[in-house]
C-alpha positions in Angstrom: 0.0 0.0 0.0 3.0 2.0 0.7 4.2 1.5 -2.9 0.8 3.4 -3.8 0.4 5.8 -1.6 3.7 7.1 -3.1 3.1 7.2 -6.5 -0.7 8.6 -5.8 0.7 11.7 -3.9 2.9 12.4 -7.1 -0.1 11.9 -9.2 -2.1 14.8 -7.0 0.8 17.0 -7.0 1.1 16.7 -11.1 -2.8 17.5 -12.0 -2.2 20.7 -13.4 0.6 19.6 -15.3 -1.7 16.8 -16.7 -4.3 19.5 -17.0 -2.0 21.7 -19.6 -0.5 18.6 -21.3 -4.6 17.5 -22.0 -4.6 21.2 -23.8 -2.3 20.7 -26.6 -3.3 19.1 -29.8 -2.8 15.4 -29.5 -5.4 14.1 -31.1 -7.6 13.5 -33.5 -5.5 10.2 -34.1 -3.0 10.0 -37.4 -5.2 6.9 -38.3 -8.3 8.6 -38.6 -11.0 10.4 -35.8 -13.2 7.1 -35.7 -9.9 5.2 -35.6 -10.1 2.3 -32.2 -7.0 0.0 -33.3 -4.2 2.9 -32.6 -0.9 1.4 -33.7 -2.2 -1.8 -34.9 -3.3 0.0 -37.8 1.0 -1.4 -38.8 0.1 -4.9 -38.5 0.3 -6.2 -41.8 0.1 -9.6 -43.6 3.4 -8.8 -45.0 4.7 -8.2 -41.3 3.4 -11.4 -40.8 5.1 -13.2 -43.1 8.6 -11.7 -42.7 8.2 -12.8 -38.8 8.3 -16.2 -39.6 11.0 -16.3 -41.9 12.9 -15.5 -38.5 12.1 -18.8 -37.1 14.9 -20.7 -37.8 14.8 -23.5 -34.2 11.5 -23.8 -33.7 12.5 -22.7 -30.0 9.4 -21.0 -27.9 9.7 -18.8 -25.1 7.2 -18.0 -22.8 7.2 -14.2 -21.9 4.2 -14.5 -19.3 4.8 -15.2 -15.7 3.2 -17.4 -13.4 0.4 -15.5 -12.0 -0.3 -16.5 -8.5 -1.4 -15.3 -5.1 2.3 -14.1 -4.1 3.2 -12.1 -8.2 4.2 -8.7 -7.2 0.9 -6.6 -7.9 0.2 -2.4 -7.2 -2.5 -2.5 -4.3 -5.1 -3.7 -4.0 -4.4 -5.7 -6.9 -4.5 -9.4 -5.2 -5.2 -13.3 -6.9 -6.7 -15.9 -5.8 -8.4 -19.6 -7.1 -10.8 -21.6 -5.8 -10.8 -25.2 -7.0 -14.7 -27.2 -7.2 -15.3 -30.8 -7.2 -18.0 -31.6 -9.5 -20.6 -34.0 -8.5 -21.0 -34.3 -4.4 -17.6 -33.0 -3.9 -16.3 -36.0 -1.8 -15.0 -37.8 -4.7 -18.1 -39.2 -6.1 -18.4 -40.3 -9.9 -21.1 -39.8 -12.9 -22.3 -42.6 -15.0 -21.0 -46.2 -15.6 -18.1 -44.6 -16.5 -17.1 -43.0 -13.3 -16.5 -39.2 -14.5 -14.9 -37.1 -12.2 -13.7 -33.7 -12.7 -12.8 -30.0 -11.3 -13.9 -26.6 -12.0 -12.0 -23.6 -11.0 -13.3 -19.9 -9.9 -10.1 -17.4 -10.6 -10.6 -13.9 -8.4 -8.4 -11.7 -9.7 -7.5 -8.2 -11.2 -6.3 -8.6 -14.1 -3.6 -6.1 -14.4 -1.7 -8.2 -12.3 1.7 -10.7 -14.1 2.6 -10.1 -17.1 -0.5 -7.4 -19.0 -1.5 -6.0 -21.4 -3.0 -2.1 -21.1 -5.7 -1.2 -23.0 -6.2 2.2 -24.5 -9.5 2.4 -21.5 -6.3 2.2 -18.8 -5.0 5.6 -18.8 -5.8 8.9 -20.0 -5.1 12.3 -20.1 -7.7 15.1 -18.2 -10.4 12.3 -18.8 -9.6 12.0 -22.4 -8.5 8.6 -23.7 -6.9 7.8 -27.0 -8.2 9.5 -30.0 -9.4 12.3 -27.3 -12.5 9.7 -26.5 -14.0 11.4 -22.9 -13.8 8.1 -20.4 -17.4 9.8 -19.6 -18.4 8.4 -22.7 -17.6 4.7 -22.4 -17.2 4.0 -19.2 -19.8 1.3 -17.1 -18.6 -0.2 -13.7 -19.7 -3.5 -15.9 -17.1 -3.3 -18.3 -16.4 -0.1 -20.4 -18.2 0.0 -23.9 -15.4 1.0 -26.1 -11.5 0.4 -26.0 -11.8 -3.1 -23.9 -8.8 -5.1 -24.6 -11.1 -8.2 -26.4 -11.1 -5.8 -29.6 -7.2 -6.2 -29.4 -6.0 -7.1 -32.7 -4.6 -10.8 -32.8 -0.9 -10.0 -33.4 1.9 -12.1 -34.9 4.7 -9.9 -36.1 8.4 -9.4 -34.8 9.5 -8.7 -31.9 12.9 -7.3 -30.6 14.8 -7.1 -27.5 16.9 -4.7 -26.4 19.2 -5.5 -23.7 19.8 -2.7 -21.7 21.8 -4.8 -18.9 25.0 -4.6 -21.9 23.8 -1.1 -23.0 24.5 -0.2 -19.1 27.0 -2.8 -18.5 24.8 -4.1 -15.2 23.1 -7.0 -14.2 20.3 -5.5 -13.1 20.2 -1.7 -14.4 19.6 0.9 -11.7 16.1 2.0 -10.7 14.9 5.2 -11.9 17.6 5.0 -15.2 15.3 6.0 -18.3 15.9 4.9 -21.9 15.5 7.5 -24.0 16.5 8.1 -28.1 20.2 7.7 -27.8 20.2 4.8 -25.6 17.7 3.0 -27.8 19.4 3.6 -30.7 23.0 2.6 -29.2 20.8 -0.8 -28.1 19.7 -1.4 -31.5 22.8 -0.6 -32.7 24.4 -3.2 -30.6 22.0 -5.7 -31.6 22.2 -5.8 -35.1 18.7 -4.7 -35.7 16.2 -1.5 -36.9 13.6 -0.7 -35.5 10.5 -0.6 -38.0 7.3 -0.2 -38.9 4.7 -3.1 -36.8 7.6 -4.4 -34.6 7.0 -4.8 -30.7 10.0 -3.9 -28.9 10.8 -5.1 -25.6 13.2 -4.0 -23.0 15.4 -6.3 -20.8 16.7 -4.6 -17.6 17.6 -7.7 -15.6 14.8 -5.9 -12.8 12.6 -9.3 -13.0 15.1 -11.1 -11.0 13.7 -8.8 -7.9 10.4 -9.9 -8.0 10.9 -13.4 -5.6 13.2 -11.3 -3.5 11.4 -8.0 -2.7 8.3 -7.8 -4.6 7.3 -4.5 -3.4 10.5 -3.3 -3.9 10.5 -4.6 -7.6 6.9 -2.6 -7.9 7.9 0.4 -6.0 10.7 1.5 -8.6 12.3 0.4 -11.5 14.2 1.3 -14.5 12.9 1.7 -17.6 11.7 4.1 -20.8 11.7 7.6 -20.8 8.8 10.3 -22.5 11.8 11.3 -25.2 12.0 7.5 -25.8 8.4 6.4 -25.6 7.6 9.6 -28.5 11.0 7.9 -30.8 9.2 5.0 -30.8 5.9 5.9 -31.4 7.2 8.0 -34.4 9.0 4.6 -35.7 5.6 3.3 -36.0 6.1 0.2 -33.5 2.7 -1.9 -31.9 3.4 -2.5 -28.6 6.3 -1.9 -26.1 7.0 -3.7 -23.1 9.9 -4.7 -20.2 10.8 -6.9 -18.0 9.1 -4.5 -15.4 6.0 -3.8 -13.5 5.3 -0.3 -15.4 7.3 -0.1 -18.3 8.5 3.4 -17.4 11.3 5.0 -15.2 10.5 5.0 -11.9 11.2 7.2 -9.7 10.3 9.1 -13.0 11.8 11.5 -14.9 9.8 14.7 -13.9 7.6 13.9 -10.4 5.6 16.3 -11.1 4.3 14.2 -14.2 3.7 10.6 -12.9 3.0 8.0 -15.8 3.7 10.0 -18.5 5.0 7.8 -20.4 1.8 5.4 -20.3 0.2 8.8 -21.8 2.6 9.3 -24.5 1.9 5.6 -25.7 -1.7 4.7 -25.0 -3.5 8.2 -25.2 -1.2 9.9 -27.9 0.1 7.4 -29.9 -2.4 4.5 -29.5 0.4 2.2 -28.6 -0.3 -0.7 -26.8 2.1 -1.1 -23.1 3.7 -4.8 -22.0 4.2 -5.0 -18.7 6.1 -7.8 -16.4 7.6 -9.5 -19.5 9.8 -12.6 -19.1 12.6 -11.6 -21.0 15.3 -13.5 -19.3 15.8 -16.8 -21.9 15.5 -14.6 -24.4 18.8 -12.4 -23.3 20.6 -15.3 -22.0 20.1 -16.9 -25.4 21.0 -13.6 -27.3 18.0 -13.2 -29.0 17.6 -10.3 -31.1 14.8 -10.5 -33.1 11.7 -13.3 -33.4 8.5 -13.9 -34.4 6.1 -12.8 -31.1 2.7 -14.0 -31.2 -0.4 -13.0 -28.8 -3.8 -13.7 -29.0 -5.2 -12.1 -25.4 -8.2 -13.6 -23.7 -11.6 -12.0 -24.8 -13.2 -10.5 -21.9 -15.4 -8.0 -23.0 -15.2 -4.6 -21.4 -11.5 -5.2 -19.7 -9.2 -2.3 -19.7 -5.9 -4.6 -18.8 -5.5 -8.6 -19.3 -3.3 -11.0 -18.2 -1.4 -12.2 -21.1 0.9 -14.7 -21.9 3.2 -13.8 -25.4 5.3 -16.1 -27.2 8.2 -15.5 -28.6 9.5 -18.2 -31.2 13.4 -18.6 -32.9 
């Protein structure tokens, strides 16, 4: 609760800085005033194709954590299952051929693991991407517009940028922000450039906290900066994610202006945010570039999901 007491204190203190960044002219979208998809409007068959050219193994990785009742999660983000017994519940069978079974009921946030934000997560002043008013679609049963089922399915490549050699650290300090020149010098280092309907993911080595000191590894972080999040939203990328709870530098850049990079992405730019990525095989390996595939679950109304990408070699 700490954690979030913190970062909601910075948030009261920024509101008129929120206020005059909700003034300037960020919208309507580039894709169109009616436009809902954002930066999936670079998906392309083509982008499709070219991904899987890049498998040359067949190796998988899963990027998604194991989502349980102890994952790190902002409060009062919590898990929990409860497992059923079908029939009496003390073992009994169905029919002359004895069926048994469970059933499980999950309660759970679902911006909790690794997730997916929706464009319905964060705004600016009230105004969500493509300057939609949140009075407009929201319902406490599921907003109307922006839920994360209309999320494109998505199979293009993915990169990683390992920030652990662009910083020469392990596990790269908390609060250090990735902007332009550190991006570029990553991408430089690994051979790749960056392009239109890639998803680019950032490994910091700051996963490795989250069995250790899990509110430490939500309380701060390092990880990409507003300069950074606007380079890559003007290389036309889908989605961009990091082996971290928020994506973003935290403590951040300016505290007056808490999550401002999750408004430069999902507001401005339509661009969707991975957070809590698994991109530790990947790095050890020396991956590069893959095909990354996600197809999110499809619960209607949801502004974050749980996900579970895959990235194949």
């Amino acid at each position: 609760m700490r954690a979030l007491g913190l970062i909601l204190a910075a948030a009261t203190l920024a509101m008129p800085a929120i206020a005059q960044d909700a003034e300037k002219s960020w919208y309507p979208s580039k894709y169109g005033a009616e436009d809902t998809k954002g930066a999936m409007n670079n998906l392309s068959p083509e982008a499709t194709v070219n991904a899987a050219k890049l498998v040359k193994t067949g190796k998988t990785y899963a990027l998604g954590v194991v989502t349980g009742p102890t994952t790190p999660a902002y409060p009062p983000r919590s898990y929990s299952a409860t497992v059923l017994q079908t029939n009496d519940g003390q073992g009994g069978s169905m029919g002359a051929n004895k069926v048994t079974a469970h059933d499980d009921i999950i309660h759970s946030w679902v911006g909790i693991g690794t997730q997916i934000d929706g464009f319905a997560h964060l705004g600016i002043d009230h105004h969500y991407y493509n300057g939609v008013k949140g009075s407009d679609f929201y319902s406490p049963a599921g907003v109307t517009k922006f839920g994360t089922e209309t999320i494109l399915p998505t199979a293009t490549r993915g990169i990683l940028l390992d920030m652990t050699k662009q910083f020469g650290k392990a596990v790269v300090d908390p609060g250090t922000a990735f902007n332009r020149a550190e991006i570029e010098a990553a991408a430089e280092a690994a051979g790749v450039t960056i392009g239109k309907g890639d998803v680019v993911l950032f490994h910091t080595g700051w996963m490795s906290k989250s069995g250790s000191d899990p509110q430490g590894y939500i309380a701060q972080q390092p990880g990409l900066g507003v300069e950074g999040a606007e380079y890559l939203a003007s290389l036309d990328v889908v989605m961009v994610g990091a082996d971290t709870a928020a994506l973003e530098a935290i403590p951040f850049e300016d505290p007056a202006k808490p999550f401002i990079v999750h408004q430069t992405l999902l507001a401005k730019h339509g661009i969707h945010i991975l957070e809590s990525i698994n991109t530790a095989e990947l790095a050890k390996d020396g991956a590069t570039e893959f095909m990354f595939v996600l197809g999110q679950p499809r619960f209607k109304g949801a502004v974050q999901m749980v996900i579970n990408p895959v990235a194949i070699r």
